[in-house]
C-alpha positions, 0 to 999 in steps of 0.5 A: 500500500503505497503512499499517493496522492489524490488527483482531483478525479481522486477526490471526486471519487473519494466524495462519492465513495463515503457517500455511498457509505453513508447511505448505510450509515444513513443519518447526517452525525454518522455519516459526519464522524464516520467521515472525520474517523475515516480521513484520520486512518487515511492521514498521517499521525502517528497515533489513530486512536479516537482522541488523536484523531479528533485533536487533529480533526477539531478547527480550535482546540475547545472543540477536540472533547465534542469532537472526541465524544461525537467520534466515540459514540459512533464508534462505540455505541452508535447501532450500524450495520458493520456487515453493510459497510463492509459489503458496500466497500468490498463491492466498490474495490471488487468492481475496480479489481474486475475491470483490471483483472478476475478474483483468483483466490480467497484466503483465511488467516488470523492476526494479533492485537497486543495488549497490555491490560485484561479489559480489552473484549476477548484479550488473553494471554495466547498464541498469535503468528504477529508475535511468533509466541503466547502473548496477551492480545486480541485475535482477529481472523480475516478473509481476504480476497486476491487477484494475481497482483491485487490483495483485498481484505473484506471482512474481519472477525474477532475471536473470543475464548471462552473465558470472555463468552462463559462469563456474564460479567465479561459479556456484560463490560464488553457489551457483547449481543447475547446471539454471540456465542462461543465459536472457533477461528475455524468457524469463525471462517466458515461465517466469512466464507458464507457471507461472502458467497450470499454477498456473491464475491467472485469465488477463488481458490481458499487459502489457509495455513495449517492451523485451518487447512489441518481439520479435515472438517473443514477441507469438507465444509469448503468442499460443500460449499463448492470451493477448491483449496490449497492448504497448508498442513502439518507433517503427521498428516496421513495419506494414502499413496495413490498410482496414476489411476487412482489406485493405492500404492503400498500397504501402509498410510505415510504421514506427509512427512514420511512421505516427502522424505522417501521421495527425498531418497529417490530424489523426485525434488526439483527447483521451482521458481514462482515469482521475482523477488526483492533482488532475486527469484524467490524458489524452493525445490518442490514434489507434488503426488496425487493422494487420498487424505486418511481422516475424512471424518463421515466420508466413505472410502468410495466417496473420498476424492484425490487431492494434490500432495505438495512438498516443500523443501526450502533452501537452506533447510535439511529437509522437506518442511512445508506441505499442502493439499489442493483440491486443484485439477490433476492436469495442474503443471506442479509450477501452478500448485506453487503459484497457487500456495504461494499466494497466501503470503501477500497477507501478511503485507496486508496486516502490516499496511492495516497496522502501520499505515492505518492503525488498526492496532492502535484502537484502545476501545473495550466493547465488542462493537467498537471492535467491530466499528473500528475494523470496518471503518480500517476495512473501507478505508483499505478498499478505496487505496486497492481501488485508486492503486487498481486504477493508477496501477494497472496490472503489466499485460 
């Protein structure tokens, strides 16, 4: 998300494009703060909480605390439709993407929001891949959508353990709605990935890291769904080895990782290269065999499907350590499975521009809808850069 500046077109379109968010947000005030909440994450400022923000917003300084307080009912209490919002902006931004380009892949992940206090609704102390440890933070898991040179993040959930959805006096200091309920990340993705077909977002190829791409439950809901994926899984994963005619290989199942290490000793790993670096060509040497997945909870043996095995060994590493399943065409050349897989990368840069650029971590609020109210404010913002980048842009031919 580079830094640019807004021609007059720019701004016209900007005009029009709060206007078109307005419209959900229908009353004059909201449409007003959203406006002046919405520039604060576009401007520059080092802090994008709510009082910076209206100290920079207000003409004199006898007006930051009204400007302030109007901010934070809007974003704390005030009733509006995030999923409205959210659906408004990711059309705008998908209709300026489709006129460069198709939607190509869908992609789940999850980031943390370090935190240092116990107040903030559903910070504990737990895992996130922001901090590579057990932290105390917030949790959001996030779809995404891609085309081949654009990535557009279109919704946001955030993920409450149930010490926050079991305790009454938790829900009732968050303001958490009673309808909310425990769910996993897991599920908590499978509700984005609904919304966004009822929302009829051009379908892509999911993208998951192993944390998700693991559960065979969820390989399964996708598949209902009608949706192909490439998924990240972990090495004790049990296949089945399958010939050219689908047919079992040897009489045992292998964990991937046996299974990339017996392809090591025959030396079926081959360079590939996917896409240019900072400086350099980014590859890896790769193997890529059909197989039938062992745990497919519910499922017969006749009735399961052949999926990819994609076996990654880095540069560097001793051994094979990345491994993905694709429900992706057998005619797929393996350069193909890997620009697939690789794909899912892109979304950490889009964590880092939210953060760094938009402040999406800086929001100090405590309540389950500020939560909310503040990503899909960051959310729209993002929509309108990927649109004004789309156009100015323009993917090479």
């Amino acid at each position: 998300m580079d830094d640019f500046e807004l021609d007059v077109d720019g701004q016209r379109r900007l005009t029009q494009y709060f206007d078109s968010i307005g419209d959900v947000l229908q009353f004059g005030e909201r449409r007003a703060s959203y406006a002046v909440y919405a520039m604060g994450l576009l401007a520059d400022g080092d802090r994008k909480s709510m009082e910076p923000i209206a100290a920079r917003a207000a003409p004199e300084p006898e007006q930051v605390n009204g400007q302030h307080q109007r901010i934070q009912h809007f974003i704390t209490d005030s009733d509006w439709s995030d999923a409205e919002v959210r659906r408004v902006a990711a059309q705008y931004a998908i209709d300026a993407l489709l006129d460069m380009e198709p939607v190509t892949h869908w992609i789940i992940d999850d980031t943390g929001f370090l935190k240092n206090g116990s107040h903030s609704v559903g910070v504990k102390r737990q895992y996130t891949g922001s901090a590579g440890k057990v932290t105390n933070c917030q949790v959001g898991v996030s779809l995404s959508i891609a085309t081949w040179t654009r990535h557009l993040p279109i919704d946001f959930e955030l993920y409450l353990p149930r010490e926050w959805t079991d305790d009454a006096a938790r829900r009732k200091e968050a303001r958490i709605p009673d309808e909310v309920v425990f769910k996993t990340k897991l599920e908590l993705a499978l509700d984005m990935i609904d919304r966004a077909m009822q929302n009829d977002v051009p379908p892509g190829i999911v993208l998951v890291d192993s944390a998700y791409g693991t559960s065979s439950r969820f390989r399964k809901e996708l598949e209902k769904r009608g949706l192909s994926y490439a998924v990240d899984v972990i090495s004790t994963v049990k296949v089945w080895q399958l010939d050219d005619n689908h047919r079992r290989v040897g009489g045992r199942t292998l964990s991937v990782g046996e299974y990339a290490a017996k392809l090591v000793e025959q030396g079926e790993f081959r360079k590939v290269t996917w896409r240019e670096g900072t400086g350099e060509k980014l590859s890896a040497r790769f193997a890529a065999r059909r197989v039938l997945p062992i745990a497919d909870e519910g499922v017969s043996r006749a009735e399961r499907k052949p999926l990819w095995l994609l076996m990654e060994w880095e540069n560097g590493k001793d051994a094979p350590s990345k491994f993905h399943l694709a429900s992706l065409s057998e005619q797929l050349p393996i350069k193909e499975l890997v620009r697939n897989v690789k794909q899912r990368w892109r979304t950490e840069r889009i964590y880092e521009d939210m953060k760094g650029q938009l402040g999406v971590d800086h929001f100090e609020g405590r309540r389950y809808r500020g939560w909310h109210h503040h990503i899909s404010v960051a959310l729209s913002c993002y929509a309108f850069i990927v649109a004004e980048h789309s156009r100015l842009f323009p993917p090479a031919p």
